[in-house]
C-alpha positions as CSV (number, residue, x, y, z in Angstrom):
1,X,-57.7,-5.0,16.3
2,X,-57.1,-5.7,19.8
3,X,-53.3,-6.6,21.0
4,X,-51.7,-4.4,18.3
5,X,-49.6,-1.7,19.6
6,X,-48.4,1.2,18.1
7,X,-44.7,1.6,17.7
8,X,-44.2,4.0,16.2
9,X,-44.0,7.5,18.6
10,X,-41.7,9.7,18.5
11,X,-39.3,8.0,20.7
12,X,-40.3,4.6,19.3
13,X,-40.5,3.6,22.6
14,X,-43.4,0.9,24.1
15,X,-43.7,-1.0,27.3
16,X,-43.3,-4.7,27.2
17,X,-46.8,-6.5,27.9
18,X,-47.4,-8.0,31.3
19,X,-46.3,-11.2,30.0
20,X,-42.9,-10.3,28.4
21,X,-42.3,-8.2,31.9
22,X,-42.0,-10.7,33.9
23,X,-40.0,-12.6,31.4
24,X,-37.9,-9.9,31.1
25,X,-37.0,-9.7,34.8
26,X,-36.6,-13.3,35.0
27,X,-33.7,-13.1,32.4
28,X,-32.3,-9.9,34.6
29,X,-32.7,-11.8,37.8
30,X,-30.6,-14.6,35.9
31,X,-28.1,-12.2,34.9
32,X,-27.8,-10.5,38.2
33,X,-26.9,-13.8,40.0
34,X,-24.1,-14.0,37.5
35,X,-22.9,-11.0,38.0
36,X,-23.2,-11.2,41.8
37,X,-20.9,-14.4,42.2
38,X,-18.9,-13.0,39.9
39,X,-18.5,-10.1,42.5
40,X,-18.2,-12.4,45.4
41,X,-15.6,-14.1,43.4
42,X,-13.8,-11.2,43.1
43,X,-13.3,-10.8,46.7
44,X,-12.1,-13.6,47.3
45,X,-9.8,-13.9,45.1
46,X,-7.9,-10.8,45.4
47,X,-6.0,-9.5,47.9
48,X,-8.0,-7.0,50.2
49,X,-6.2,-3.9,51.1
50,X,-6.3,-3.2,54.8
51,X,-8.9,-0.5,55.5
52,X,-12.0,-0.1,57.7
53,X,-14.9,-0.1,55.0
54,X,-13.6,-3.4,53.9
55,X,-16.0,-5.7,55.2
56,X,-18.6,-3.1,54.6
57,X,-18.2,-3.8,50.9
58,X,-17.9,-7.6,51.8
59,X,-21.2,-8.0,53.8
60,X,-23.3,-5.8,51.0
61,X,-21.9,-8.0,48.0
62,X,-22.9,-10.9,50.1
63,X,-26.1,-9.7,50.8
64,X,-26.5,-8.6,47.2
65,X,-25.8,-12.5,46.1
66,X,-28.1,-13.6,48.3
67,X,-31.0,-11.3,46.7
68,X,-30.4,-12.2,43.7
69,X,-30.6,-15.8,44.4
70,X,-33.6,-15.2,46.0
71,X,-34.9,-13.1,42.9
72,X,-34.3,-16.3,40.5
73,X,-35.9,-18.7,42.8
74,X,-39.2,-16.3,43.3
75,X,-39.2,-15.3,39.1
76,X,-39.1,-19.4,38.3
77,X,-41.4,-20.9,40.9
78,X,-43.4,-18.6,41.8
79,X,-43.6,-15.6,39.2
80,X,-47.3,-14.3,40.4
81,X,-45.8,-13.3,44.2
82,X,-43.0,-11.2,42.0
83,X,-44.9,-7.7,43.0
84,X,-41.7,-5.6,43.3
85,X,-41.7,-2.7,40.4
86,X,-38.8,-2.9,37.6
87,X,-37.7,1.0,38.6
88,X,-37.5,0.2,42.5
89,X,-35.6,-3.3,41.4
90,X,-33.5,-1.2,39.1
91,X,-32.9,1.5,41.9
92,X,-31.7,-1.3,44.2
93,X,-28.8,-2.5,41.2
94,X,-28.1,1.0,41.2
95,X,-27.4,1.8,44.8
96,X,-25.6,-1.9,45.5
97,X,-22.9,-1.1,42.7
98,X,-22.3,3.0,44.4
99,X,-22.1,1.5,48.1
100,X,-20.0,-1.1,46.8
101,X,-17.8,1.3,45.1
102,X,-17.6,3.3,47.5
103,X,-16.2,0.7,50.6
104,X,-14.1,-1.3,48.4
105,X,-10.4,-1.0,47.8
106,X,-9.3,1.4,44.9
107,X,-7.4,-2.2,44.0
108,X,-10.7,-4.1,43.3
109,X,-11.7,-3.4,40.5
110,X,-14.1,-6.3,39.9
111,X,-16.6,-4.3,41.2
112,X,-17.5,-2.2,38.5
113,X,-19.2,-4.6,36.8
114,X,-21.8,-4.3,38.6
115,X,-22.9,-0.5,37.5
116,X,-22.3,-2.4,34.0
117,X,-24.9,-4.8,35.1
118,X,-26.9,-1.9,36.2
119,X,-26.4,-0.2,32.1
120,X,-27.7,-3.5,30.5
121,X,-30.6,-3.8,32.8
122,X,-32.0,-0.7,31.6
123,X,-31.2,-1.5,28.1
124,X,-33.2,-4.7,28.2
125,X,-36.0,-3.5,29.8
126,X,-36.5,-0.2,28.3
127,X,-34.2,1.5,26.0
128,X,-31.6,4.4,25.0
129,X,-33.1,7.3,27.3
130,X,-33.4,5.1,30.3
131,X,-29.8,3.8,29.7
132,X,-28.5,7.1,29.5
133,X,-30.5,7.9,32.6
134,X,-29.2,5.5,34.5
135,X,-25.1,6.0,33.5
136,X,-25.9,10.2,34.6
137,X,-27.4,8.5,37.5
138,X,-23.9,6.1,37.9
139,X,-22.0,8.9,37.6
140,X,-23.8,11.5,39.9
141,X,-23.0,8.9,42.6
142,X,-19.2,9.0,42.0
143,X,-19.7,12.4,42.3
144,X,-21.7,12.5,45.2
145,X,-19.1,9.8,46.6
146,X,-15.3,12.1,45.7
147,X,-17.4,15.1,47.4
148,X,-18.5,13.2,50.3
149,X,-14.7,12.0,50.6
150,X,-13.0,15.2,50.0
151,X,-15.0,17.3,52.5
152,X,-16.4,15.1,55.0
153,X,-14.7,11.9,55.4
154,X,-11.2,12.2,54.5
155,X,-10.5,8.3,54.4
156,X,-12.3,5.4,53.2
157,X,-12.0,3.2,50.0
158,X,-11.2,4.6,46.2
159,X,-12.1,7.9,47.9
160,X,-12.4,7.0,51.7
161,X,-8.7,5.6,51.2
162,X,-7.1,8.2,49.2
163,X,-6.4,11.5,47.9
164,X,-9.6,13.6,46.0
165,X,-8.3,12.3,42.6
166,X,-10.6,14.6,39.9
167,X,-8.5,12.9,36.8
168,X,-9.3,9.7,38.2
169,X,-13.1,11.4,38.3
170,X,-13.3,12.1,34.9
171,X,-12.5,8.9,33.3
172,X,-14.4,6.4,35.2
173,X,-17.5,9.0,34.5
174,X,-16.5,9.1,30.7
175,X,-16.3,5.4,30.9
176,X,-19.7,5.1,32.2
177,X,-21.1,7.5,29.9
178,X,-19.7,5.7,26.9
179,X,-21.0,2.1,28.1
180,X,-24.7,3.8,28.4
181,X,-24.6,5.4,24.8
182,X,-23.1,2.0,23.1
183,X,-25.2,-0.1,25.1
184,X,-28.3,1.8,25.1
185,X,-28.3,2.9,21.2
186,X,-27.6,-0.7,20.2
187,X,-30.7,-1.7,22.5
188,X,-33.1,0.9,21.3
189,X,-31.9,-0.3,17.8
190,X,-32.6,-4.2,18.7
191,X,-36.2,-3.1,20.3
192,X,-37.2,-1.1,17.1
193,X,-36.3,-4.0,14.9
194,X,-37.9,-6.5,17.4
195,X,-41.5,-4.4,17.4
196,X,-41.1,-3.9,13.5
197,X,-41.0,-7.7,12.8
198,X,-44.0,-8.3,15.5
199,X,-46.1,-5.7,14.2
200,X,-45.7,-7.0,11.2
201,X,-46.4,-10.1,12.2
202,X,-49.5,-9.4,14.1
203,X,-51.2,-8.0,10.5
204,X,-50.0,-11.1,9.0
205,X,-51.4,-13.4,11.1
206,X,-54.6,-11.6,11.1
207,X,-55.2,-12.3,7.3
208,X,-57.3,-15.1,6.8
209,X,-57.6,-16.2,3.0
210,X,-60.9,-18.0,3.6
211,X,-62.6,-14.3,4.8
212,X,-61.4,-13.0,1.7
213,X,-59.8,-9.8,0.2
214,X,-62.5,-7.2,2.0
215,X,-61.5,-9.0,5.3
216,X,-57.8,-8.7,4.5
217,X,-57.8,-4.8,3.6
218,X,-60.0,-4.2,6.7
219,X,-57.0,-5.8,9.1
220,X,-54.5,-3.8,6.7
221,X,-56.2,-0.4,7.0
222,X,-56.9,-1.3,11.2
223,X,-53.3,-1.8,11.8
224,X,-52.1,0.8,9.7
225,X,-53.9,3.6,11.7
226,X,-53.1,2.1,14.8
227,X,-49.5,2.2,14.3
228,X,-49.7,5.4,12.8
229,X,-52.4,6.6,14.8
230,X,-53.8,8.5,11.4
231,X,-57.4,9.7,10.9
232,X,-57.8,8.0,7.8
233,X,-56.2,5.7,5.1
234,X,-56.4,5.5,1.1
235,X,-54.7,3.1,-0.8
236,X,-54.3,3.9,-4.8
237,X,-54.0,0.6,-6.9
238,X,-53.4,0.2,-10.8
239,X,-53.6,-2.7,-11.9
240,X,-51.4,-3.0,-15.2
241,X,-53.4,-5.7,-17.3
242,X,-56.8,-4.7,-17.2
243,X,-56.0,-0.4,-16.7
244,X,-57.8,-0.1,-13.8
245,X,-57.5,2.5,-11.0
246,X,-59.3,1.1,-8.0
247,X,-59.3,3.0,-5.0
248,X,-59.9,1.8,-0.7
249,X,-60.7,4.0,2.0
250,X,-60.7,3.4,5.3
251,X,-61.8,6.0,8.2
252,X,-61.0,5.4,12.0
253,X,-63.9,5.6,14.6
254,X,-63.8,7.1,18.2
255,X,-63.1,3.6,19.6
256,X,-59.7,3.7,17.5
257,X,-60.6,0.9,15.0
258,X,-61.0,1.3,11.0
259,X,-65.0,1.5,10.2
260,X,-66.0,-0.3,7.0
261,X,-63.7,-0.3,4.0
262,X,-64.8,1.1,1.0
263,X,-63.4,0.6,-2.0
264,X,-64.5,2.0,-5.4
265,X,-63.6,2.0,-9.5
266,X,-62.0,5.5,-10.7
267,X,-61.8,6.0,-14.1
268,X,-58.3,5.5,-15.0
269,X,-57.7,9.2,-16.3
270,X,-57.6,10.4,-12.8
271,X,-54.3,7.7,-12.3
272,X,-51.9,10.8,-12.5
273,X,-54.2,13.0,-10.0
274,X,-52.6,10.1,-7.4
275,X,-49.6,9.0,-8.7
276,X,-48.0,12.7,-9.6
277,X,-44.2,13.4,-9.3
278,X,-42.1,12.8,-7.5
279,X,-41.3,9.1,-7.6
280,X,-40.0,8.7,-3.7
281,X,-40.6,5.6,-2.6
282,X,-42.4,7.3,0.3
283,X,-43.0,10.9,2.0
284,X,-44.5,12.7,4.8
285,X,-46.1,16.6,3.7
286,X,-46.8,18.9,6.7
287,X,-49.0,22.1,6.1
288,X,-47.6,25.3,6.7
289,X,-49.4,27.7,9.0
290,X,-52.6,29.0,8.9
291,X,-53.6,26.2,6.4
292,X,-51.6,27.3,3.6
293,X,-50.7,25.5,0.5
294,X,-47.2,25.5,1.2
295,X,-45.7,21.9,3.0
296,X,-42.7,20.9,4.5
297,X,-41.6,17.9,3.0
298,X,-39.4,14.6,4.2
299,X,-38.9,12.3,1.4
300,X,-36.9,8.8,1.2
301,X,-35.9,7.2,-2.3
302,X,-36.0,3.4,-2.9
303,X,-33.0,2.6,-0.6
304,X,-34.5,4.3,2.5
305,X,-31.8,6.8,2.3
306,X,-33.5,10.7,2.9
307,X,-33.8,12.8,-0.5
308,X,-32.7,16.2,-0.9
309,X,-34.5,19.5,-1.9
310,X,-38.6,18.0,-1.4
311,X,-39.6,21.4,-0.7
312,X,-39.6,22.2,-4.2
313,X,-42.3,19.6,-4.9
314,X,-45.6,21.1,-5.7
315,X,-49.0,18.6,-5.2
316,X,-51.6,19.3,-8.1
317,X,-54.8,21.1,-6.7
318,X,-57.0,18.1,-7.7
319,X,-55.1,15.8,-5.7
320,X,-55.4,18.2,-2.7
321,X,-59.3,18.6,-3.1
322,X,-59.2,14.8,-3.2
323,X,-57.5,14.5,-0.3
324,X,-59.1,17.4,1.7
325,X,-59.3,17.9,4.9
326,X,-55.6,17.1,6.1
327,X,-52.4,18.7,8.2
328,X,-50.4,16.3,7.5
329,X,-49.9,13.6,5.1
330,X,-47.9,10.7,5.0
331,X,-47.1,8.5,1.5
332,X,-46.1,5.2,0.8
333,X,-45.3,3.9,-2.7
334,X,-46.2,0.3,-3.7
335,X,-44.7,-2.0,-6.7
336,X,-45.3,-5.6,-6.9
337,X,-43.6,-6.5,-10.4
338,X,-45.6,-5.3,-13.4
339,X,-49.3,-6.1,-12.1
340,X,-49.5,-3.2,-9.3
341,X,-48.1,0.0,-8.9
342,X,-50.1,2.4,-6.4
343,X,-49.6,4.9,-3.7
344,X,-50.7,4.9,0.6
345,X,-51.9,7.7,1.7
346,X,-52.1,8.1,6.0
347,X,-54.2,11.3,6.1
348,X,-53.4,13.4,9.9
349,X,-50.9,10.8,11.2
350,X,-49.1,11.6,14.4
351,X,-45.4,11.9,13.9
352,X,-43.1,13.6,16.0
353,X,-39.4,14.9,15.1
354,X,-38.3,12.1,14.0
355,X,-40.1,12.0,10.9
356,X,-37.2,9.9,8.7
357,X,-37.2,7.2,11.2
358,X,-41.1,7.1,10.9
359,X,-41.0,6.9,7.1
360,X,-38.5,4.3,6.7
361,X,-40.9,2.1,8.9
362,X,-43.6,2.6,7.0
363,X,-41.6,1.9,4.1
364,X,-40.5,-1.3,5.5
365,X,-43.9,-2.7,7.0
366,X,-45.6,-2.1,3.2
367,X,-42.9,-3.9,1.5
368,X,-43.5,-6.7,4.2
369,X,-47.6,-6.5,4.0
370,X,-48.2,-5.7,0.1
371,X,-47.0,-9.2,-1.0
372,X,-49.4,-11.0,1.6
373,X,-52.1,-8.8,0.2
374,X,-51.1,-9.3,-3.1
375,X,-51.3,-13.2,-2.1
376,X,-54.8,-13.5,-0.9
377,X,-55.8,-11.8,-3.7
378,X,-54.1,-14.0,-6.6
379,X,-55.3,-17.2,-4.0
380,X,-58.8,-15.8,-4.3
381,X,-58.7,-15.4,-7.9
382,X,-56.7,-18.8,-8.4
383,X,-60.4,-20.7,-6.8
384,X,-62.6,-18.4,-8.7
385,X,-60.6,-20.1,-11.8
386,X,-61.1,-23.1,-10.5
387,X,-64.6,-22.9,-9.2
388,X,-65.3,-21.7,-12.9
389,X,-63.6,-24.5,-14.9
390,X,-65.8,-26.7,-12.8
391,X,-68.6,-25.2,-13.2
392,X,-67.4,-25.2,-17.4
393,X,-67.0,-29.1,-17.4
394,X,-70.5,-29.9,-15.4
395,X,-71.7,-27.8,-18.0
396,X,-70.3,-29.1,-20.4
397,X,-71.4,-32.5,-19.1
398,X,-75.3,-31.6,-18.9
399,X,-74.9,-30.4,-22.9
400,X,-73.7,-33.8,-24.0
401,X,-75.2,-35.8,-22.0
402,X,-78.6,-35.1,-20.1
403,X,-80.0,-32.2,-22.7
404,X,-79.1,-34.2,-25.4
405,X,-81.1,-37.2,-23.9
406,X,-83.8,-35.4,-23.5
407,X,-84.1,-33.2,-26.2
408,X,-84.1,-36.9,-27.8
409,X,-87.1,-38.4,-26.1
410,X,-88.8,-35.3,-26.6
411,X,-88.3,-35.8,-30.4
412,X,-89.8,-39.6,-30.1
413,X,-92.6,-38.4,-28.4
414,X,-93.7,-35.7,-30.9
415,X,-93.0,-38.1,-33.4
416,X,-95.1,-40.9,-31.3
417,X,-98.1,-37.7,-31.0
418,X,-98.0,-37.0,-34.5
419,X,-98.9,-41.0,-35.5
420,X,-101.6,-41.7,-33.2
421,X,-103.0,-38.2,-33.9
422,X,-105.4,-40.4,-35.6
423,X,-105.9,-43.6,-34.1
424,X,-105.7,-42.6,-30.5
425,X,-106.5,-38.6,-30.2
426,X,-106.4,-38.7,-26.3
427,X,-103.0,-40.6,-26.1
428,X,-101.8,-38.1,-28.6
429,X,-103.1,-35.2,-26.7
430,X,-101.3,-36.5,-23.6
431,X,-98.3,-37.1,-25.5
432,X,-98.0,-33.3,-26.5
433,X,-98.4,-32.4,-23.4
434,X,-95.3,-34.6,-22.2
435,X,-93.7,-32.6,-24.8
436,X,-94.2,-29.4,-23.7
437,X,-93.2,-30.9,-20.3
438,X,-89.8,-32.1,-21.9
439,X,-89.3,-29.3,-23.6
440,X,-89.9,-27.1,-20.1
441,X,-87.3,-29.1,-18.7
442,X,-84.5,-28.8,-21.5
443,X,-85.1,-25.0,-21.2
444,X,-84.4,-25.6,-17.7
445,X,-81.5,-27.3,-18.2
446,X,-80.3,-25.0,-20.9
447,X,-80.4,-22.2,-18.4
448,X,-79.0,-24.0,-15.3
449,X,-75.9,-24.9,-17.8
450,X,-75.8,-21.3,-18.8
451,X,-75.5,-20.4,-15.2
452,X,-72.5,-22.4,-14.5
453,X,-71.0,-21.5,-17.4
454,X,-67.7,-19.4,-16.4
455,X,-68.7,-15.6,-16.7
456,X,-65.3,-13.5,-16.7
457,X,-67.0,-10.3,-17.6
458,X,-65.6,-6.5,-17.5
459,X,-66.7,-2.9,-18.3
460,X,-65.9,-3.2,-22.3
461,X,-67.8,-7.1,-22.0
462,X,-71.2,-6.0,-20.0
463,X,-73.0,-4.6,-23.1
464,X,-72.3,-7.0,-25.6
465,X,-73.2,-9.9,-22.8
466,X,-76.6,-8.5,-21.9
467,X,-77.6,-8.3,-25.6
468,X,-76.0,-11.8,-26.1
469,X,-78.6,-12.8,-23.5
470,X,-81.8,-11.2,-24.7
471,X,-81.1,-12.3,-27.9
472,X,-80.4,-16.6,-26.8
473,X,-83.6,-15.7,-24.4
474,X,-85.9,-14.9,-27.8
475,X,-84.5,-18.1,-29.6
476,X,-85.0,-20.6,-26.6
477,X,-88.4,-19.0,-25.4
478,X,-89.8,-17.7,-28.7
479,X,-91.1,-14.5,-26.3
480,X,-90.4,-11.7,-28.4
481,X,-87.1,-9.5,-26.6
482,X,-85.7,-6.5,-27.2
483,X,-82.4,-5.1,-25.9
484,X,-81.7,-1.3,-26.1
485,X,-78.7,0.9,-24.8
486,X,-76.4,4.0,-25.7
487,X,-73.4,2.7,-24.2
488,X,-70.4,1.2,-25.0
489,X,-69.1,0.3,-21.5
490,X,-69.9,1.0,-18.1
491,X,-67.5,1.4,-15.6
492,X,-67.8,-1.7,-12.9
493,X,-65.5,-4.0,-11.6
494,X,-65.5,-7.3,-13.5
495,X,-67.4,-8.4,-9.9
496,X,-70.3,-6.2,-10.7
497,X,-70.4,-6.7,-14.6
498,X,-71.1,-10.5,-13.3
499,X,-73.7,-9.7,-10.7
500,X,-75.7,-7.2,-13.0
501,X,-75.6,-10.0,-16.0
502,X,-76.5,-12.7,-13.4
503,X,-79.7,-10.2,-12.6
504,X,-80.9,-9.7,-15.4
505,X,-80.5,-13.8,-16.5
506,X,-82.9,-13.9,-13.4
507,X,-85.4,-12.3,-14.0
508,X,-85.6,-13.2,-17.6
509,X,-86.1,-16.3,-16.1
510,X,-89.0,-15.0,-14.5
511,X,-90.4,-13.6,-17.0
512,X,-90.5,-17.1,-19.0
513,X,-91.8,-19.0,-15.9
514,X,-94.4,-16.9,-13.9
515,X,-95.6,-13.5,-16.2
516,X,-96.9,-15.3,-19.6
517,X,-95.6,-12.3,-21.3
518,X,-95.3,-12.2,-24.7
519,X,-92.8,-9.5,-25.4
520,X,-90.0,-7.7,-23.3
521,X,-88.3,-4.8,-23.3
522,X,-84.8,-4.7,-21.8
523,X,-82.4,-0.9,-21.3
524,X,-79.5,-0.2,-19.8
525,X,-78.8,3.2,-19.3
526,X,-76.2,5.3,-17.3
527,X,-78.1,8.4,-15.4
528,X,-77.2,10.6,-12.8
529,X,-74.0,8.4,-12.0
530,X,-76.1,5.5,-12.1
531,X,-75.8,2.3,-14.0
532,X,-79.7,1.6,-14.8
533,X,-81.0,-1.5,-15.7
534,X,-84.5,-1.8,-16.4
535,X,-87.0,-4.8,-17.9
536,X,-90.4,-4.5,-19.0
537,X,-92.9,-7.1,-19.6
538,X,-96.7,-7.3,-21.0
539,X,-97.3,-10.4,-18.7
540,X,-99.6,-10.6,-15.8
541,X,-97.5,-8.6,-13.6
542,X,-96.8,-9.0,-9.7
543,X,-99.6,-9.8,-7.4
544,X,-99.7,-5.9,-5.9
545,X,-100.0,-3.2,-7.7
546,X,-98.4,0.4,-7.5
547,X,-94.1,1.1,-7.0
548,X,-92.5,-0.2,-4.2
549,X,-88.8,0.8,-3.6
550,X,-86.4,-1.7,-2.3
551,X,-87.4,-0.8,1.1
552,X,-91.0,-0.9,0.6
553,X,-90.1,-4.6,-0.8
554,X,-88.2,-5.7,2.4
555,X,-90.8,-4.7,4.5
556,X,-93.6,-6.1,3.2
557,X,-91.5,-9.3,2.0
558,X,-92.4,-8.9,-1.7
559,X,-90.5,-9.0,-4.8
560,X,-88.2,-12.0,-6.3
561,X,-86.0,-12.5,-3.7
562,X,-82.9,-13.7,-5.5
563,X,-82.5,-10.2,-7.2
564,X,-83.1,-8.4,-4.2
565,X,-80.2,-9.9,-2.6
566,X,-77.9,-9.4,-5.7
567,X,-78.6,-5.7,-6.0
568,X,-78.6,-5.4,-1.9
569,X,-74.6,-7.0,-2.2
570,X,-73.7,-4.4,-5.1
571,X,-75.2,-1.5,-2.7
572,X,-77.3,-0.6,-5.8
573,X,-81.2,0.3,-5.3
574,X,-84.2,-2.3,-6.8
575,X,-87.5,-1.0,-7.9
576,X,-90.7,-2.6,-8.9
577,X,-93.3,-1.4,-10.7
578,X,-96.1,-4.1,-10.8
579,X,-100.2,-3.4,-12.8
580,X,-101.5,-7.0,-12.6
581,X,-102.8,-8.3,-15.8
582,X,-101.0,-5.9,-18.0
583,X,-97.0,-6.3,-16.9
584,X,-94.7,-5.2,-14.6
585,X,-91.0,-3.1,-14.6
586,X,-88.2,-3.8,-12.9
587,X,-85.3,-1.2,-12.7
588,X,-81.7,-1.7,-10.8
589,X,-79.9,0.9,-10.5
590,X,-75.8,0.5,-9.2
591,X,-73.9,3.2,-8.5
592,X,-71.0,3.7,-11.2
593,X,-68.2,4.1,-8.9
594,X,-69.3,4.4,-5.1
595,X,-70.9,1.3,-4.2
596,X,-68.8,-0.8,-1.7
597,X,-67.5,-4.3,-2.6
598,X,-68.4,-6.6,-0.4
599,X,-66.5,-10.1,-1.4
């Protein structure tokens, strides 16, 4: 994800893009012809007390108005011949308001604005530390300026022109001190906010509901380890309806992006190994030495607000081992009314000292990303819905309508065959074989409506589905079918359950048009973490003979395409087992619970 910055370091600091720079310094330069005039104004509207510096102080304020004239006029015209560095412009502010101060009358006081100027400067461009910097810096020249006056000089303006005053000392440097903490803290705080809404933003903008929900998760998981600069992400998710615990995983590469999520089923008894105690809202664990079990804990309830006594939290060992290899670990809770509760994990993120700060961002981008998320998952299950209840009424449309039409003319011609049996046997013939045409084509249509009919299908649904489906395969075929299994339910995502019904429609459908077979065999078995699905035949088989792997299929371009690129998209593994003139076997096999999903 190119563009997205992390803001989030310890200092929460970041420098402004190229773009915003100069932007910045145009508003400064702005500002600083303001505060010039206002300078110049000042002189000449106050009496000048007699002295010898006083024109000094005159001819510098006039040659400071004059720059920063100059400054606005370069910044709006011509902003690419702008070459001079912020910190050398900022040095110049800096030195203008001490000279100033130091020629000019201890009466005129109008020109301390200008080491106010100098504050807010560094407050817009950078933040608290360089504010603070720079009032140390104000008041090390008063400093430099009552020693300079006291031991060297003896006469001159507010010290030139009077006595070494160290009260007088003391309060303009606490003045200046002040003005840089206020006005640096309130512009660190405004520049935190400001980079929280834009990385937020930036993730946003970067969802797209048309790529879908993978697509969405992969921009999620990008920018969180970005921001975080974590070695890996997990996000827990339960969904409440349907009890199921899925889980995504995203690693980061040595470029710095997130490599391909992963996401997986997980049985739903291993929901508390995730989602132990405590309830925080979120929390950062950091091992103890040497690898230890022991962690020091930061943890922030609901409210943001930082929770007391975490240390006493102990981690179950199995949610460790899951978690394995880690230093440090960083957890984010997630609610989104009564359809999802689940936990994200950053695995090894770098956080300084200033580890409450750090969780109550992450605390506050989730809150902001989870509902988009959320979004582009209910949109995406909102067309599916649709898509289907189309797909329902063309069906729906084909029963009533074309099968019924033909399944009617196929009935006048068997009739019409049956009376000319007699009279006209070669008409006849041909009429029965129009029948068996018709009747090809009402299968046909019979299974293209099946297709389209909507298939909302989950682990408790698969079995009964596939059985369903040998069994309407016998009655509309008259092939003899047989459908065995052990199992109850297998545990895939609804997605899968469709796909692995869909396959096995397929090649039934295969089976009827190309093999001749006369009886099948269909089994669906769960070995070695494997869903299997296999289908026998005692047709004429595939033209090749021996078994041939998925990859032996691809390379040699063999094999019923369609169900090769099912099984490819469920990262399961399709073999083939073909003895021409005798049948062939087909077995896909779909890993329970570690196969990616890739829509």
């Amino acid at each position: 994800m190119t563009g997205l910055r992390r803001v989030v370091p310890s200092s929460f600091q970041a420098l402004l893009p190229p773009d915003q720079q100069k932007r910045a310094e145009r508003a400064i330069a702005v500002a600083r012809a303001f505060t010039a005039t206002a300078a110049l104004a000042g002189i000449a509207l106050t009496p000048a007390a007699p002295g010898r510096y006083v024109q000094i102080s005159y001819a510098l304020v006039g040659g400071y108005t004059a720059f920063a004239f100059f400054a606005v006029a370069l910044l709006g015209f011509r902003p690419q011949r702008w070459t001079f560095p912020a910190v050398a412009v900022h040095a110049v502010d800096l030195s203008v308001a001490a000279a100033v101060t130091l020629f000019s009358s201890d009466t005129n006081n109008s020109f301390w604005v200008l080491f106010l100027f100098t504050l807010l400067a560094a407050a817009y461009r950078w933040g608290f530390a360089e504010t603070l910097a720079t009032a140390c810096a104000a008041v090390s020249c008063l400093v430099i300026e009552a020693v300079l006056a006291h031991s060297v000089l003896h006469e001159g303006g507010p010290f030139l022109q009077g006595q070494f005053a160290t009260d007088r000392l003391i309060t303009r440097s606490a003045y200046l001190l002040l003005a840089g903490v206020v006005t640096g803290y309130l512009a660190e705080s405004e520049r935190q906010f400001r980079q929280e809404i834009t990385a937020i933003a930036e993730v946003i903008s970067r969802a797209d509901v048309r790529a879908g929900l993978k697509h969405t998760m992969a921009v999620v998981f990008d920018a969180l380890l970005r921001l975080f600069d974590a070695n890996r992400a997990l996000l827990i998710v339960h969904e409440t309806s349907t009890d199921q615990l899925f889980m995504w995983e995203a690693r980061r590469c040595v470029e710095g992006s997130a490599q391909e999520v992963r996401s997986k089923l997980l049985e739903s008894d291993r929901l508390p190994t995730y989602m132990f105690a405590p309830t925080a809202a979120a929390w950062h664990a950091r091992r103890g030495g040497r690898g230890g079990d022991r962690f020091d804990v930061v943890a922030l309830d609901r409210e943001g607000s930082r929770l007391s006594n975490p240390e006493r939290w102990a981690f179950p060992p199995e949610f460790v081992a899951a978690i394995q290899p880690f230093d440090q670990l960083m957890a984010v809770g997630i609610e989104l009314g009564n359809e999802w509760t689940g936990r994200l994990f950053l695995v090894d993120p770098l956080i300084g000292a200033a580890r409450t700060r750090v969780l109550g961002f992450g605390l506050r981008i989730v809150r902001q990303i989870a509902p988009a998320v959320q979004n582009i998952y209910l949109m995406r299950r909102l067309r599916s819905a649709a898509a289907a209840m189309e797909r329902g009424r063309i069906a729906r449309d084909l029963h009533d309508g074309v099968i019924q039409a033909v399944t009617g003319v196929e009935i006048q011609v068997a009739a019409l065959s049956l009376r000319l049996a007699k009279e006209s046997p070669s008409v006849a013939n041909e009429l029965r074989r129009l029948k068996m045409i018709l009747r090809e084509e009402v299968v046909g249509l019979r299974e293209l409506m099946h297709q389209m009919k909507p298939l909302e299908l989950g682990p408790h649904q698969l079995v009964d589905a596939l059985e369903d489906s040998v069994q309407r395969f016998q009655r509309e075929t008259g092939i003899s079918a047989r459908f065995v299994t052990q199992l109850d339910r297998v545990a895939l995502t609804p997605r899968a359950c469709r796909e692995m019904a869909q396959i096995l429609h397929e090649a039934l459908v295969n089976v009827r048009r190309h093999s001749g077979a006369r009886n099948v065999f269909v089994r669906l078995t769960a070995v070695n973490g494997d869903c299997r699905l296999s289908i026998d035949d005692d047709g004429c088989g595939f033209p090749f003979a021996g078994r041939f792997s998925q990859a032996d299929l691809d390379a040699t371009r063999k094999g019923p395409l369609v169900i090769k690129e099912r099984v490819r998209l469920l990262g399961g593994e399709l073999t083939i087992e073909s003895d021409p003139g005798r049948g062939a076997r087909l077995e896909i096999a779909v890993p329970i619970s570690a196969y990616g999903i890739h829509r």
